[in-house]
N, C-alpha and C positions, 0 to 999 in steps of 0.2 A: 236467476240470482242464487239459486241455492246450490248447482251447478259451479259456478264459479267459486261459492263459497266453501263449494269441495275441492277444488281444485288448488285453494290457498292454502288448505288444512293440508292439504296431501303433499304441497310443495315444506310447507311447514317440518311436518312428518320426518320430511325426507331430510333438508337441512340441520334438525336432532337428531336424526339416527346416526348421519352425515359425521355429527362432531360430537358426537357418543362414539363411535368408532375408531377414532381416533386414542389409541394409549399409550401412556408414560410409562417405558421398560426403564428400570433402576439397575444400576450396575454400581457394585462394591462389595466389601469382604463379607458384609451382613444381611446385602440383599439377592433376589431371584436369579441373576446373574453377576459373575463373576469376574466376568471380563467387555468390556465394549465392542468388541468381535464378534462378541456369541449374543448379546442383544440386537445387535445392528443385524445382523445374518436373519435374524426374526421379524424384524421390524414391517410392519405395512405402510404404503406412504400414506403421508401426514402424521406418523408418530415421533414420539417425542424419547430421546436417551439420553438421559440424566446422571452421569458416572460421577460417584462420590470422588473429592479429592484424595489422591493417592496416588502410588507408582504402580503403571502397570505395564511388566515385561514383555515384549517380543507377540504383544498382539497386535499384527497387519490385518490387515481385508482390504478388499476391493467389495464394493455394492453396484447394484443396478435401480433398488428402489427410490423412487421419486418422492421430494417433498417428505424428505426428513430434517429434525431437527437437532442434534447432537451438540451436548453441554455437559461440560462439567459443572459443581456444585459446590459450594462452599470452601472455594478454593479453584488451584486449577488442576483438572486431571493429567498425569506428567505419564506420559507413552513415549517409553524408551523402545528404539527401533530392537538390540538386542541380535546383532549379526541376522536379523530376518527382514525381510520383506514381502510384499507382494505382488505376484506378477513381473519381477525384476524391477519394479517401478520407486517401492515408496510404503511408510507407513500405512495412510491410507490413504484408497483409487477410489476416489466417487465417479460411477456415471449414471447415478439418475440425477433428474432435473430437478432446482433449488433444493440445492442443500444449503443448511446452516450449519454451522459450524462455531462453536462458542467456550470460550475457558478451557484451551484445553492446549499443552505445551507436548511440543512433537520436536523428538534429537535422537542421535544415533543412526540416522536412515545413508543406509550403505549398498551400491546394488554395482553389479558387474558391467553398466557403460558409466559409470561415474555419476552417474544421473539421478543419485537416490533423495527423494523429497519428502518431507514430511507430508504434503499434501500434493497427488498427483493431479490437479481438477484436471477430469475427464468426461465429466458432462457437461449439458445446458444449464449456466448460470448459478453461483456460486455463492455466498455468502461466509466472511472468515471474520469474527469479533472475539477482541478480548484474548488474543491467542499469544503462544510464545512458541518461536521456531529458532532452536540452536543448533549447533553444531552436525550439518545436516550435509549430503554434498549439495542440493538445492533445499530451500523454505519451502517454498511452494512453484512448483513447475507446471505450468496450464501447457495443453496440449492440442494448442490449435481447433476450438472448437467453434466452429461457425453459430454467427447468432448470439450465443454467450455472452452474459451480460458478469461482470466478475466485482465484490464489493468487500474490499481488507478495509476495516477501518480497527482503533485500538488495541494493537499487534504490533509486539517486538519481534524482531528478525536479527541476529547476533551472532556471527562467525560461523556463516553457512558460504559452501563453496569447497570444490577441489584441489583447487592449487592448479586447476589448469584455464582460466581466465571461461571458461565452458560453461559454468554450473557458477548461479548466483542467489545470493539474498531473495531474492523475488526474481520471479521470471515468467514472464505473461506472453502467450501467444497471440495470434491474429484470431482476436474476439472483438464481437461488435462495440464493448467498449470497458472501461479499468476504471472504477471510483477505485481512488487509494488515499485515505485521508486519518489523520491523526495518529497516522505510526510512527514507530522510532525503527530506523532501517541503519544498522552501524556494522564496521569489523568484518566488512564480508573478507573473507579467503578468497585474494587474485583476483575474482568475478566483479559483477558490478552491483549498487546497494538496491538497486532496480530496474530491472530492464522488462520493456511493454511492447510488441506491435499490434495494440491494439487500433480497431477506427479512430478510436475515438478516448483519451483519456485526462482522467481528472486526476491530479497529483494536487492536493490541497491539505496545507496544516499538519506538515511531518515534518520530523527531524530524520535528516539522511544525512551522514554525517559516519563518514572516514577514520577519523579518528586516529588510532594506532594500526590499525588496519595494513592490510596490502592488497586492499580491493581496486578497481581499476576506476570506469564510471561510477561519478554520484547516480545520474540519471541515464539512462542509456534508450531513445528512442529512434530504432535502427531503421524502420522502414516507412515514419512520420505517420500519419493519420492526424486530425483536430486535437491539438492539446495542449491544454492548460494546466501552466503550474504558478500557483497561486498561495502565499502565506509561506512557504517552508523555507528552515537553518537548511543549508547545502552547504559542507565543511570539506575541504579535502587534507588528507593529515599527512605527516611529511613521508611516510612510508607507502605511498600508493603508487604504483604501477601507470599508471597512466595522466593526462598532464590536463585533460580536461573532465572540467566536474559535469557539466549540461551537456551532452550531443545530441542532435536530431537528423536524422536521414542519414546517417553515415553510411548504411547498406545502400540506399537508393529509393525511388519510390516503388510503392508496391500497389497494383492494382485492388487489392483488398482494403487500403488506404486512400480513400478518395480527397481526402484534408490532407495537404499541405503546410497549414497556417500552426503556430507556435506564439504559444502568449506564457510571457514571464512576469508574471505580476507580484510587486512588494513583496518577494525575496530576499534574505539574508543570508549571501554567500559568501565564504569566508575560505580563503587559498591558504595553508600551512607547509602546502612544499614548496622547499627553498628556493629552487629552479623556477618556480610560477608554474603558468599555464595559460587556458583558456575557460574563461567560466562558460562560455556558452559558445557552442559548434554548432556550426549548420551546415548541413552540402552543402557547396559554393553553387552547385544545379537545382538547388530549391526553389522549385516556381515563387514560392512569397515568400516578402521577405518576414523576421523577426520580428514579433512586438515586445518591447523591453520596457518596462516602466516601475517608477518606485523603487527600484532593487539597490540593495547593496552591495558594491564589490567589494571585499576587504582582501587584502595580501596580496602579491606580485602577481603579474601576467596580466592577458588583455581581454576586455572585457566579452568581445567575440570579434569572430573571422569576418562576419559579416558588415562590410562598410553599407550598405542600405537595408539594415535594420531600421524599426520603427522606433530610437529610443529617447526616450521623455524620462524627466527628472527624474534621473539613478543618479546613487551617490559612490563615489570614485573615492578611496581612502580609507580613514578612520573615520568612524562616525562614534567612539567615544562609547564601546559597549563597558557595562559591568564587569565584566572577566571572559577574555576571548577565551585564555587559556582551561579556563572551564565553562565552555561552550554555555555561557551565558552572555546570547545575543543583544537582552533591553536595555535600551538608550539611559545613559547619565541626563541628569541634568547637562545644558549647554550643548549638546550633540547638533551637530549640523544638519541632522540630518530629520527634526522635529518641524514638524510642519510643513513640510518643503516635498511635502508631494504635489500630484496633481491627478484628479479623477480619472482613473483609467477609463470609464464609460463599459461599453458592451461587444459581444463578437458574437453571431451567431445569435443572438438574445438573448445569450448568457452573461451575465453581470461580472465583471472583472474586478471587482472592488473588494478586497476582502473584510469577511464579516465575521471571521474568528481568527485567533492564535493558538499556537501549538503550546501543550503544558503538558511537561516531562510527570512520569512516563506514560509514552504514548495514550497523550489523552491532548484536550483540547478547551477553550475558555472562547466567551463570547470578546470580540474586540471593540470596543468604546469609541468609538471620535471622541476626540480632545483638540478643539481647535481645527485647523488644516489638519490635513491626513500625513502622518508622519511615514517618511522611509523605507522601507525595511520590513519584516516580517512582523515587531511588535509596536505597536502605539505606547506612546510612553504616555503615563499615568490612565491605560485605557482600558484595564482587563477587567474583565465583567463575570458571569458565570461560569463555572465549572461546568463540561457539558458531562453526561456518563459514560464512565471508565470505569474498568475494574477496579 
């Protein structure tokens, strides 16, 4: 007994020292460092970097330490690239494993293949909240990292891209899998407002959305894997380059992609170039077909290439939003499109039914049933909680 009872003390012991060791480096004009380069370069993992809001010029790094946390503070820290980079890559190169990354706005990142990103993620599994990426040639460019688990939620993405269709808003490598939920992805330059090969991904409760833009794809999933897109405005605006908003498998399949399968669920997409298009593409050689359910197709063109799609009550036309032209998607009174859905059910044992809506800016609200399950991305008279956002 008493053996044991030292052996819990000692695990104890260890657990306190454990998270006693763990420290919070501050960076600002007033405190111990001065720059987030010069704490981060210091850091042990599991510490925490807390950079006061403010501008700070031409500090790049790359890290290797694991299990840090990195935040701005009362505000958002604004790291302007500053004609620097590093490693040819990007503001900043993480490759240790979980990083966080929180309040913190990254523009300016200029590098010699066009490829410059605010965020190069370079390690194992990722985490990016609360953040703001502009005028960047990529937001954030992941680099192919096996296993990589990658999670953007609460993140604007705004006129990032080269003008050579290469370098995009977001752009995710072949990782084991992509939460992307509750961002606002708009205005890319020529690129697409998001493009994933990952296994497996979740695009859920974003506004992506074209605009004035002359980005190409709304969504761009080139070599397929499992993925679900669920709740999001998909706008394409009359200046964009390319004619369809949703593609899947357009590269082909990739053995790093074992899913095939594409669920569009309670969708509001909305076509604004004149010419139309196609709201959803699929290789014509995709082993399975399309699930399309719920969704809205507003403006000219055809709903997808795919005649054996799985598709259930979408709605084709106008469904009577508040203001198209100010990408206010919720239903009028009298909208055809209230009630007249039908339970998408499950895939995978993942729930296809959505359980929130997108609220400008990138942020997110619980969604209400009212009745039948309406249409579209929002329930009319349904919205519930604000979830947290900046």
């Amino acid at each position: 007994m008493c053996e044991k009872r030292l052996l819990l003390l000692t695990a104890a012991l260890w657990c306190v020292g454990g998270m006693a060791a763990a420290a919070t480096l501050q960076v600002g004009p007033a405190k111990p460092f001065q720059a987030p380069c010069a704490a981060i370069a210091v850091a042990a993992p599991g510490d925490i970097v807390e950079i006061d809001a403010g501008l700070y010029l031409g500090d790049v790094c790359a890290w290797n330490t694991d299990n840090l946390t990195i935040r701005g503070v009362n505000g958002l820290a604004r790291l302007d690239a500053k004609n620097k980079n590093d490693q040819g890559k990007g503001i900043w190169v993480p490759y240790g494993r979980d990083t966080v990354i929180e309040n913190i706005e990254f523009f300016g990142a200029k590098v010699p293949d066009k490829n410059g990103a605010g965020i190069r993620a370079s390690g194992v599994n990722l985490t990016v909240r609360n953040c703001y990426f502009h005028d960047n040639e990529e937001g954030i460019l992941e680099s192919n990292i096996d296993g990589s688990n990658i999670l953007i939620e609460y993140t604007e993405f705004d006129h990032n891209g080269y003008r050579d269709g290469q370098s995009h808003n977001v752009y995710i490598g072949h990782v084991a899998s992509l939460i992307f939920r509750y961002n606002y992805s708009h205005n890319s330059v020529t690129g697409h407002l998001v493009k994933t090969r990952a296994a497996v991904n979740y695009i859920l409760y974003n506004r992506i959305t074209g605009e004035n833009g002359t980005g190409s794809y709304e969504i761009d999933v080139p070599n397929g894997g499992t993925t679900y897109v669920i709740g999001n405005l998909i706008q394409q605006g009359p200046n964009t380059e390319n004619s369809t908003l949703l593609t899947y498998l357009e590269e082909g399949i990739s053995p790093l992609n074992p899913g095939t399968d594409l669920y569009v669920v309670n969708n509001t997409f909305v076509n604004q170039r004149p010419a139309g298009g196609t709201f959803v593409y699929v290789r014509p050689a995709g082993p399975t077909p399309p699930v399309l359910v719920n969704n809205i197709f507003y403006g000219p063109g055809t709903v997808t290439n795919r005649s054996d799609s799985l598709a259930t009550t979408n709605f084709v036309g106008d469904p009577l939003f508040v203001d198209v032209n100010n990408f206010d998607y919720h239903l009028t009174p009298g909208s055809p499109a209230i009630d007249e859905g039908s339970s998408p059910g499950s895939a995978n044992g993942y729930p296809l039914k959505p359980f929130d809506e997108y609220l400008d800016p990138a942020c997110g609200e619980q969604r209400i049933p009212v009745g039948g399950i309406d249409i579209g991305a929002f329930e009319y008279g349904g919205a519930g909680n604000a979830l947290s956002c900046r």
